[in-house]
C-alpha positions as CSV (number, residue, x, y, z in Angstrom):
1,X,14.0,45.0,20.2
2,X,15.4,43.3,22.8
3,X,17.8,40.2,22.1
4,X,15.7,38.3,24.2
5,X,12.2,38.3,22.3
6,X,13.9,37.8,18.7
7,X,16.1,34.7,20.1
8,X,12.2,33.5,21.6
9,X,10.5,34.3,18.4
10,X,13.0,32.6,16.4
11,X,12.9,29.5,18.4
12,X,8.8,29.5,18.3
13,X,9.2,29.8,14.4
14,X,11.8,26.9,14.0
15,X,10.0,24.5,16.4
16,X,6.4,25.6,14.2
17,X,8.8,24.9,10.8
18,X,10.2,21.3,12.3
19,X,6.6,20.4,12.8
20,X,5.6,21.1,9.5
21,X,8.2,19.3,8.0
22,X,7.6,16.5,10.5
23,X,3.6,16.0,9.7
24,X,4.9,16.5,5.8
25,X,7.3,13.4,5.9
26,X,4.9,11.2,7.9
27,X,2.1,11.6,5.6
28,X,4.5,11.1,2.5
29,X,6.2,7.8,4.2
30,X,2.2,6.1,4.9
31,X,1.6,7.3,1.2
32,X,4.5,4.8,0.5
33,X,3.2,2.4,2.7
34,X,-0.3,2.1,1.2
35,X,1.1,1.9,-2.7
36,X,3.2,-1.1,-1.1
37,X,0.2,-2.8,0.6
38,X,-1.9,-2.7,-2.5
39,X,1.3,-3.7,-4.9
40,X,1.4,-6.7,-2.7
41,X,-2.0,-7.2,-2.5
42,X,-2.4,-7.6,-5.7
43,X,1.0,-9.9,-6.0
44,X,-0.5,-11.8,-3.6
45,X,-3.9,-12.5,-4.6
46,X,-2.3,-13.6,-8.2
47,X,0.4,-16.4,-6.4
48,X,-2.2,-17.6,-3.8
49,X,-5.0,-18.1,-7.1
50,X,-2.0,-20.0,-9.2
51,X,-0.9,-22.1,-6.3
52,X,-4.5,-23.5,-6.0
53,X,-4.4,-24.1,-9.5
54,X,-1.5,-25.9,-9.7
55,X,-2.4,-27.9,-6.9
56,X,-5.7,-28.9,-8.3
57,X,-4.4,-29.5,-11.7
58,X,-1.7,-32.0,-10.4
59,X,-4.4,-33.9,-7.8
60,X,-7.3,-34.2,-10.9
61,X,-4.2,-34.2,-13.6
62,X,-6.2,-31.5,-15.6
63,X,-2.8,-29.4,-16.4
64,X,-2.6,-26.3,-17.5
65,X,-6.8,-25.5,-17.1
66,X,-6.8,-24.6,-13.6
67,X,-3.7,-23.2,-13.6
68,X,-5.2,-20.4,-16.1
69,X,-8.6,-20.3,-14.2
70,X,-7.1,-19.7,-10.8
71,X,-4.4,-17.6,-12.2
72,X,-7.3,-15.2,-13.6
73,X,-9.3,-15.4,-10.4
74,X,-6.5,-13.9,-8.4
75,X,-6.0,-11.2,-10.7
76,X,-9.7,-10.6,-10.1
77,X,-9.5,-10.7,-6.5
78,X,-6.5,-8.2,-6.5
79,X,-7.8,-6.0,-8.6
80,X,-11.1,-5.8,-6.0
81,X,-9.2,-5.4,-3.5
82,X,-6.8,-2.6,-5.1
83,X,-10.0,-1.0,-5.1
84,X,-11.3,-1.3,-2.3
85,X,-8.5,0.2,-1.3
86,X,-8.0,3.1,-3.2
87,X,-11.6,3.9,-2.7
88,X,-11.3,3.8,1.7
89,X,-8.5,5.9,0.7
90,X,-10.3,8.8,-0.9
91,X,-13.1,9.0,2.2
């Protein structure tokens, strides 16, 4: 065999192998990605329902009962929307 054709074949099989490992770190790094979205989706949804609650408990002076409702309605809502998530993820 000529040099020629193994230093070609050896470059087409590197540039095939950097690909690979190219696609196979993308798809890891949006993996990451989604597992942060719904972690702070569901962080979210829990601060936003509390905040509500604390701010309606201190205008009707009703402390701590909407604090503890709200608080339990954004667990809800993250918890939906975790799955919603996960779900859109599977398809």
């Amino acid at each position: 065999m000529p040099k020629d054709t193994i230093k070609t074949r050896l470059e087409i099989a590197k540039k095939k192998y950097d690909k690979k490992n190219l696609e196979k770190n993308s798809q890891s790094s949006s993996k990451l990605g989604l597992a942060f979205k719904m972690s702070t989706e569901l962080v979210a949804a829990v601060l936003v329902g509390t905040i509500i609650g604390f701010i309606l408990d201190n205008w009707f002076g009703t402390k701590p009962w909407l604090i503890l409702i709200f608080f339990f309605v954004g667990v809800v809502a993250g918890i939906v929307n975790v799955i919603k998530t996960a779900k859109n993820m599977q398809k």
